[in-house]
C-alpha positions, 0 to 999 in steps of 0.5 A: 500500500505504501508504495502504490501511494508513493508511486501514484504521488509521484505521478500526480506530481510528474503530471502537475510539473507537465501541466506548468511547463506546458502553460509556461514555456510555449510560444504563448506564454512570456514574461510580458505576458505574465505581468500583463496578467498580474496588472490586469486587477490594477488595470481594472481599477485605473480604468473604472474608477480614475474618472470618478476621481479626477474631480477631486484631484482637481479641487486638490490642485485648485486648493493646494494653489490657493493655500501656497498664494495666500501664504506667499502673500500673507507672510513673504509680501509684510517681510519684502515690503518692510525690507524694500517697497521697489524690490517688492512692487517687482516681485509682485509684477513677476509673481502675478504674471506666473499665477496668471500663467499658472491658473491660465493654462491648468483652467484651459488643460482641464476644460479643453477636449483632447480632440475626438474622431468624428464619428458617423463619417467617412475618415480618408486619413484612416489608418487602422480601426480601434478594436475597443471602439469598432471606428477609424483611427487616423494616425497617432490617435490611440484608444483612453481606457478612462474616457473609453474613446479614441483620442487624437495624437494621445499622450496620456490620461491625466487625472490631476486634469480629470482629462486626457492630454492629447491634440487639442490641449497639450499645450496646455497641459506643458505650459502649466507645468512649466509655469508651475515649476517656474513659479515655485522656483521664485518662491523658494529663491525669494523666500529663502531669506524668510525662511532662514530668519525665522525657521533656522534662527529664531525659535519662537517663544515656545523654547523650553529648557530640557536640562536645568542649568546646574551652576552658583546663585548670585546676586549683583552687588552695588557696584555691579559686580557678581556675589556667589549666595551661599547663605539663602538670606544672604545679601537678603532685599530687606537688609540691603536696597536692590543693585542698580546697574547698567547692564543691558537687559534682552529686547523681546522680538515682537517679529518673531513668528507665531506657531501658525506663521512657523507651520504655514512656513514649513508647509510651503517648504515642503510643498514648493520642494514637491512640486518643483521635484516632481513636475520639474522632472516630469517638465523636462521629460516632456520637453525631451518629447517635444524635441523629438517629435513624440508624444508619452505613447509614441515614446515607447512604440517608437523604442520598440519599433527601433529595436526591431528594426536593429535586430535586423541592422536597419534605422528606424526614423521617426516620420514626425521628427523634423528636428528640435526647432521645427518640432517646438515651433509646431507644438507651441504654435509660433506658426503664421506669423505668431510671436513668442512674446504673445504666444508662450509668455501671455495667455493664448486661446489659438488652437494647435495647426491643423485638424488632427486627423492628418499630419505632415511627415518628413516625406512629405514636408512642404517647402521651408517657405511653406511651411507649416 
């Protein structure tokens, strides 16, 4: 009995072992594969609930600015003012030029639809049909899992925006990173100076001692000088009249912050440095893009193509790349006769060049005179 059940449980386990192997090492099955399963829960989250979220990632931003503004005038605008009344009138004009840029562009990345295909119409600029939406995709549109559309020349669904980026509001959506990553970097430059005063060299009146100073009582004489007390009633006030002297005697700071003012200070600290951390990285990433005329999802498809295209010792080229300074051009407007003053530096409504559903490429560019 004893051998024929070691003999059966050696077959289980041999079947078992065939089981895996046939479910693992096959063509069917790779290492992509199985992550794509294990992510597919997370997946499902994303795309169920990232849009019931996105109105409150708005009010945080929208709260998070209003907080970090009030502080700034609350705290930084007193101090320079105190300080000098012309290097504050200049802050001020500079300060309220990057919130204008800020509110500006966050409010128009948020309210601007990304770009949809028309739908209900023949697309000649088709290249391919979405298998989630069962429609037309003119090229370098992609389908968003959140918006469950397809959107032209995606970048990618960003639910601080509580929208997709894409076509008709990525200008948007860089211009306020930058002006974000700008204007935090003014405010940590201009109050470094309110900062080191009253967060590294004040204290408040808060300061308690930890150890009790262990030391001679004394008493001043009437000349002035120190006596040690060794006696409790020596040199008592009833037998001799108090010492006067001209020693000075400590000024109470009637600038030095209160706990909240303290707070609020280390709460922008920690918020500028955030921000400036996070969104000047993601701001240089995107601009690395923007130089290279792609968008967060071209990204990686054109990182694949490519090291297809070298297993087999050829180029890859990406056709929507026409070099840096054409690509900025094209993707901040400065086209038909637009300025940059008027265009990056104030508040612009002009749309992007074109329609979205077809783009030029360096195969078929129109002459430098022409163009775009």
């Amino acid at each position: 009995w004893g051998l024929y059940c070691s003999s059966r449980w050696r077959l289980q386990w041999s079947y078992m072992k065939h089981c895996w192997h046939s479910l693992t090492f096959n063509a069917h099955m790779n290492s992509s594969y199985a992550t794509d399963v294990c992510m597919t829960p997370i997946f499902w989250i994303v795309d169920n609930y990232t849009h019931c979220l996105g109105p409150f990632f708005v009010v945080g931003v929208a709260a998070l600015t209003t907080a970090v503004v009030s502080i700034a005038y609350w705290i930084g605008l007193p101090f320079w003012w105190a300080k000098s009344q012309l290097a504050t009138i200049f802050l001020l004009l500079v300060g309220n030029w990057l919130l204008l840029n800020v509110i500006f562009h966050y409010v128009m990345a948020v309210i601007t639809p990304a770009g949809y295909p028309p739908e209900g119409v023949s697309l000649v600029e088709a290249v391919s049909m979405c298998a989630k939406c069962i429609s037309p995709k003119p090229p370098r549109t992609h389908h968003c899992s959140v918006c469950n559309r397809c959107i032209l020349k995606m970048d990618h669904h960003c639910p601080w925006l509580n929208n997709c980026v894409g076509y008709g509001n990525h200008r948007y959506f860089f211009l306020y990173m930058l002006y974000t990553t700008v204007g935090c970097l003014f405010l940590i430059v201009f109050g470094l100076e309110i900062g080191h005063k009253y967060l590294w060299l004040d204290h408040g009146d808060n300061w308690t001692e930890l150890e009790p100073l262990e030391g001679q009582p004394v008493k001043f004489n009437l000349s002035g000088h120190i006596i040690p007390v060794t006696h409790p009633h020596e040199y008592d006030e009833f037998v001799l009249p108090p010492a006067i002297h001209n020693l000075p005697t400590p000024q109470l700071d009637t600038d030095a912050p209160s706990t909240g003012r303290r707070r609020a200070l280390w709460f922008m600290a920690f918020t500028l440095v955030s921000v400036v951390l996070a969104l000047g990285t993601l701001s240089f990433w995107h601009a690395k893009l923007i130089t290279r005329g792609e968008t967060s999802v071209e990204a990686h498809i054109n990182q694949a193509e490519a090291k297809r295209l070298l297993q087999q010792q050829r180029v890859y080229i990406n056709p929507y790349n026409f070099g840096g300074k054409k690509n900025w051009k094209l993707f901040l407007g400065l086209v038909r006769g637009r300025s940059f003053f008027r265009t990056v530096l104030l508040p612009s409504w002009h749309k992007p060049d074109g329609t979205g559903l077809s783009f030029h490429t360096v195969h078929d560019a129109p002459f430098e005179d022409e163009w775009p």
